[in-house]
Every structure is written in C-alpha cells, then in structure tokens.
N, C-alpha and C positions, 0 to 999 in steps of 0.2 A: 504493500500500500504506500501510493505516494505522500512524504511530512508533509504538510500544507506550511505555504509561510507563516510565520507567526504575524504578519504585517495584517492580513487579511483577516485571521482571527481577532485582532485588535481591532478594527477597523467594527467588524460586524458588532463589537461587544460598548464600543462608544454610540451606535442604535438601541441597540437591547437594555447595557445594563448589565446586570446581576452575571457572571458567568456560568452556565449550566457543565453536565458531565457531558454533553456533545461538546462544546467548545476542547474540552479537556484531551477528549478523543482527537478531535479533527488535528487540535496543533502536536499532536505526540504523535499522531501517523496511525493510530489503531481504531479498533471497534468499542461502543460503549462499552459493549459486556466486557471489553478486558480491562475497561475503566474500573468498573465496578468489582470486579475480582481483586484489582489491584488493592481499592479504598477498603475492600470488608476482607484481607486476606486471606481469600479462597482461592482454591482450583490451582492450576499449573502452570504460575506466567514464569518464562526466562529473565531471565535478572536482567538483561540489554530492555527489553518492554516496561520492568519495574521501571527501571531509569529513567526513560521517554516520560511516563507517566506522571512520576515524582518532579521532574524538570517540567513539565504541560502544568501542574497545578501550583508549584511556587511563583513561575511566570505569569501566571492570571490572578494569583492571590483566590484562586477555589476554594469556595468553602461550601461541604456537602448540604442537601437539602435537608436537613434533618425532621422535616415535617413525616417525609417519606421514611424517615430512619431513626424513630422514639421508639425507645421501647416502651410496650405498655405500661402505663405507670411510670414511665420513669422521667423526670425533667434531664434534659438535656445536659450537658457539662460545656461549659464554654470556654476552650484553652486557645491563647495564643504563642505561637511559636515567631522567635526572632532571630532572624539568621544572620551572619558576615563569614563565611567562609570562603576561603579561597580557591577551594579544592573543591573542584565540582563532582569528582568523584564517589569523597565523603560528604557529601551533602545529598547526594542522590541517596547514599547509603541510609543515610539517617532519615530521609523523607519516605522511603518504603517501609521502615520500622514504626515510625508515628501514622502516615495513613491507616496500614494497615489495622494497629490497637486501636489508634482511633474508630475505625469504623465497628469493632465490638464491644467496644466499651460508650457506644451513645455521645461521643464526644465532638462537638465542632469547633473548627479549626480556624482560627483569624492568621492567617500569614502574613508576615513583613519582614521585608529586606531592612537590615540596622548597615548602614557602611561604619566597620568600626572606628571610632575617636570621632564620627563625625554626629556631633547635636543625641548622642544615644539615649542621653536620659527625655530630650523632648519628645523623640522616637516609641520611647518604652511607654510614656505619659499618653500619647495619643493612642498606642496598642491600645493600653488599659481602658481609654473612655470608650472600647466596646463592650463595656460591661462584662471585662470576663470574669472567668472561678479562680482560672490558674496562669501562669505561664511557662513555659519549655524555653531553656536557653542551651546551645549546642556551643562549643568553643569558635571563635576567641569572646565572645560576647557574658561566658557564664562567668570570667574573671573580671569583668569591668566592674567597678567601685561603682561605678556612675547609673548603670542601670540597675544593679543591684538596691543603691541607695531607693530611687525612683518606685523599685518593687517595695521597699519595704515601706514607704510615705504611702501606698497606696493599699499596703494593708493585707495584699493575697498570695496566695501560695504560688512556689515557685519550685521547680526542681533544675539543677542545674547538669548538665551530662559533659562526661569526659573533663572535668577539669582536677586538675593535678593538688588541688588542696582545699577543697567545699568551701565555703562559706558556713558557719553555722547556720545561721539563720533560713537556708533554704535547704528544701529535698537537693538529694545528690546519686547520680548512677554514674560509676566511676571503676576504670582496673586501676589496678597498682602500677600506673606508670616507671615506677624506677624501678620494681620487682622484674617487670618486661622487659626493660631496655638490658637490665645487670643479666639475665636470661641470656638475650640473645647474645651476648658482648662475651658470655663466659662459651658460649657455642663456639663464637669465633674462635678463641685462644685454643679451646676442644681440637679446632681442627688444625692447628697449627700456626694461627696465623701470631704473630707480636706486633707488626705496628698494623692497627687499625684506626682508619678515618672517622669521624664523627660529625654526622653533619645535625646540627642544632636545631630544632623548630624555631618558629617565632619567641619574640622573647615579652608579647605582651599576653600568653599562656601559661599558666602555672604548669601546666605537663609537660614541656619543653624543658623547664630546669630540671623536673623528676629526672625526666629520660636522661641527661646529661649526667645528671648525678648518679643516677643505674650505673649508666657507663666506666663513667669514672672508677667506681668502688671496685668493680669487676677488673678492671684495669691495674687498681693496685692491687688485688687478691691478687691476682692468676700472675703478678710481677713482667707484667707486658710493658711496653713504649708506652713510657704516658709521656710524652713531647706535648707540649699548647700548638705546635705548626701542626698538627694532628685532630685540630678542633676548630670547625669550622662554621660559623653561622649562615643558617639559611631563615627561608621564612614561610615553609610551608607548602612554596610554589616551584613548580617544574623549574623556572624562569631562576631561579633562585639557587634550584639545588647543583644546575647547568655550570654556573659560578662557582659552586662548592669546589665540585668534582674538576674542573681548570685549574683552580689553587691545590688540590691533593695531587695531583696527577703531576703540578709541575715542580713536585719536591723534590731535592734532589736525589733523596732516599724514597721510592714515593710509596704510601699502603700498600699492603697483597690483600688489603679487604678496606670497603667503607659500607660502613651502618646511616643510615640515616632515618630521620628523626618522621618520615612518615612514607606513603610509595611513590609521592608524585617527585619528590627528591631524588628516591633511589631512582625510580624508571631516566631522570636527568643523566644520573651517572651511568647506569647502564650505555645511556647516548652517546655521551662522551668519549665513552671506554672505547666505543664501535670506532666513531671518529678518528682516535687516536690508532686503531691498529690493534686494540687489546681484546684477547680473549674474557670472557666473562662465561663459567667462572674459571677457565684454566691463566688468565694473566692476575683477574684482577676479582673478586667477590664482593658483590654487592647483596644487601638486603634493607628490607624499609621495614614499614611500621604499619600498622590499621587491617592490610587484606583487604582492601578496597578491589572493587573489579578491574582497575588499573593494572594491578599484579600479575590478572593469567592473560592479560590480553595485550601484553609486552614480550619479545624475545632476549633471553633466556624468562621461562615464567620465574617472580619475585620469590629468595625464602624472606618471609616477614613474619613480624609480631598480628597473630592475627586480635584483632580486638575486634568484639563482636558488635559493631555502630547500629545497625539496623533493631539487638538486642536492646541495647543499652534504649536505644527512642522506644519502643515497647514497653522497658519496663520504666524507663521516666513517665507513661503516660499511664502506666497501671498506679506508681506510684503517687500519681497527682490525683488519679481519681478516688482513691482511697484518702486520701487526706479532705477534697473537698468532702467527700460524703459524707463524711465523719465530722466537719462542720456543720455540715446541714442538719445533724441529728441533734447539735449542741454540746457533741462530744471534744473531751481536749485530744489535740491530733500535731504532736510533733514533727519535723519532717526527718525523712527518712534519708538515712543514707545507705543505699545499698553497693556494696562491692560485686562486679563480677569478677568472671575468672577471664586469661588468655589464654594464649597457646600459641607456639612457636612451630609455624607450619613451613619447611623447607620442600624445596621444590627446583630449581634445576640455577639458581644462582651463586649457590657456594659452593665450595670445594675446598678442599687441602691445598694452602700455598705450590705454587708449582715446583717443582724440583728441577727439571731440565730448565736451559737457558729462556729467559721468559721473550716475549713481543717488544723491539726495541723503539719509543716514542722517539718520532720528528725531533730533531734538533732545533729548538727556539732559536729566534732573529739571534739574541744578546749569544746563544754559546757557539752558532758560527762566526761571529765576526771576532769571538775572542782567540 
C-alpha cells in the first residue's frame, strides 16, 4: 500500500478537525483494522507497521474515541504523554508500548511534542489544562526540574520512565542503568578486549552518567585501559555518535571495541568502521544500548543492552492507572517505583580482539606530510 503524504493528510484535517483512526491509517500507509490492533494490542502486526502506526499518531497528536472505547462503568483515564527525543527509533519503541496499555486499560491519550530547554514548563502547563489524571514522561524530559516543578504546582500524578535517578515525588519504570552498562563493559574484557571506547549519552539525562559510571567500575575491576582519550561524549544521535567513532578510531593506539551509550551511536560507529576499511567484529566490536529495531536492521546485527522501552511504557501506564484509581476511591496512593530487568543480547557484532595482523586505517593529511 502506497504512505500517503502526510501534507494531504494535514490538509484534509484543517477541514475536519478532530483527527479520526482513518487519518491514522491513511498517513502510516495501512488498513484501519491494523490501526486498531495496533491501539488495543491485538493480533499479529510486524514491528516495521507498529512503527508507521506509533509515528501516524504522534504526528497528528490522535487521540482515540473513547466514547466507542468505555468500558462499562468505567470513566475514562485521561493521560498525557510528552515527548523530546531524539531517537526516532526509541520513541517508536515506547509509543507501541503506551498505545497498546492504553487501549486496555480505558485510557486516552493527549500527545505533545516538549523541544527540550525550550518554554517546557509552559509546555507541560498547557498539556495539563486538558484536564488530565496523569502524565507519562519518556527521557530527556523525565529529568527536567522545570516540568517536573510545573507537575507538581499542578497537583497530578506523574510516572516518569527510563531515567537514571527518579525523582521522588513521581511514579518511576526504570532498569538499573549502571548494572547494564558495568554488564556489558565486563563482557567486553570476557572476551579479551583492554582498551575499550565509551561513547556517552546526552549529559542533560541522568542514565547517561549511570551508564558511564557502569562503565567505568567495570573498567577498574577487570584492570582494563581506563585512558579519559577512551571516553567520548555523544548525545544520543547517529549525527553525534558519527563524531565519537572519528575521534576513537583516530587514536593513535585506537579500541578493539566501542560501547556506546545507546544503538543509534553504535549503528554510527559500525558506519564509520565500514568507511575506514575495518572489519566489524573481526577489526573492530561494536555494541549499543536499548535493542531498538535499529539493531537487527543494520549490518553486522547490534550485540546490545536490550532494555525493554515498549515494556517499561506499559507498565508506566499500568502504573498511572492504578494510582489515579486509587485517588478516585479516596485512597492514599504513593507513586510507585518499579525496576525492570535487562538482558545482554549478542548477536553478530562482537568478537574476540583479533589476533592476526588487523585492517590498516588511511593515513591522515597531518601523518603524510610528517
């Protein structure tokens, strides 16, 4: 089925109004019924259709009919989710986990784009004057002081997901970021490698320093190269991690592995490695963070820290709805902080340091003319 532009879809929706679940269909390229298996997580859609789907409904800010979708007796839940991330791949992730709950759990959905540092607490203040219960915050936005504050002037429950050090005052669905990162960093050394790359997440993230500090600890256990030219800030984005892997690669000692701090980094370096001549993983082993569908749909497939994002937005929205209800009865309802689990899923980008003579990098401008 041909995507429709989204221009035309926009167009129709400045006559109409309100957006429907045909809008939804028509700009993601599918059928309603696979709209709707999408929003009430049934039947057997491909993860590339969740995607289109999850992508079709942030872009029109959809929010389902819920006249069509009360359960008997039951008033409705009104959550707003507010998003800035950079990584469209993990925001796909996390938008199939929240539709999905959403649609068994009776809840509708106010979506808004926050750009982060930009007006976020007048952002979060206009969310709220749609009268909602709760709100879902996805990283970089669950560590901002600013909407937080804004949440808490306004009185309603909040669960924040994936950030590296809760806030009390809100719900929280979170892994052990630095249990993950020291995990994979101690696999490295497992397989042989001593100097390994570190590429940073954003640093306006509280899971980014986790992940660093994982790294690090593991780094001094296992008595590896802990070098600072071995630690590299990115911020999350391909564009970013592109940068990293130019600076590790043109050291003059340079890693037999780089870790990075999520897959849209790692898939960067994997780029790079190709560019330069290097085998992946026989010159050079890469691995990232999350298992976003990025990972199998890149050459060599990603090993990474799988963190379960789609999981974690489910159970942020189980955990919001258990909290508002529990207000509605008059009950006290602290918020919850739940930890899940990871898992370190390898798949065809690491390896054991090479042993034979490795792929020799292009000579830089400055070391021919020395």
């Amino acid at each position: 089925m041909t995507k429709t532009k989204p221009e035309s879809v926009q167009e129709e929706l400045e006559r109409r109004g309100q957006p429907t679940m045909a809008d939804v269909a028509k700009l993601a390229g599918v059928s309603a019924m696979t709209v709707s298996r999408v929003m009430n997580g049934k039947g057997l859609v491909r993860e590339s259709t969740r995607r289109k789907v999850a992508e079709a409904v942030a872009a029109l800010n959809y929010t389902p009919n819920q006249e069509a979708r009360n359960l008997a007796g039951s008033k409705p839940i009104r959550v707003g989710f507010l998003y800035s991330n950079p990584s469209a791949a993990y925001l796909s992730e996390f938008l199939v986990g929240l539709l999905s709950q959403s649609g068994l759990n009776n809840v509708q959905l106010f979506v808004e784009k926050c750009e982060a540092g930009e007006h976020e607490a007048e952002q979060t203040r206009r969310l709220v004057e749609n009268g909602l219960d709760g709100i879902i915050l996805p990283p970089p936005l669950c560590d901002s002081e600013e909407v937080l504050a804004a949440i808490a002037d306004a009185n309603i429950p909040a669960v924040v997901v994936a950030c590296g050090l809760p806030d009390s005052r809100v719900g929280a669905v979170s892994i052990d970021d630095y249990e993950a990162a020291h995990a994979m960093t101690r696999h490295l050394v497992n397989l042989g490698h001593h100097r390994i790359g570190f590429v940073v997440g954003h640093p306006n993230q509280t899971a980014s320093a986790r992940r660093l500090e994982g790294y690090r600890a593991a780094i001094a256990e296992q008595g590896a190269d802990a070098s600072e030219e071995l630690v590299v800030q990115g911020m999350f984005t391909y564009r970013s991690g592109l940068d990293a892997a130019e600076h590790l690669l043109a050291l003059e000692e340079r890693p037999t592995a780089i870790f990075a701090s999520n897959d849209d980094m790692a898939a960067a370096c994997v780029a790079v490695a190709h560019r330069l001549g290097l085998d992946v993983p026989g010159d050079l082993t890469v691995t990232g963070f999350d298992d976003t569908a990025l990972a199998t749909t890149i050459w060599p497939e990603l090993t990474t820290v799988r963190q379960p994002i789609a999981g974690m937005a489910r159970e942020a929205v189980q955990s919001l709805v258990r909290r508002v209800r529990a207000l509605r009865e008059g009950e006290e309802a602290e918020p919850e902080q739940v930890r899940m689990d990871f898992e370190l899923v390898r798949r065809q980008s690491d390896a054991a340091p090479r042993t034979r003579p490795s792929a020799l990098l292009p000579l830089t401008a400055a070391k021919r003319a020395s």
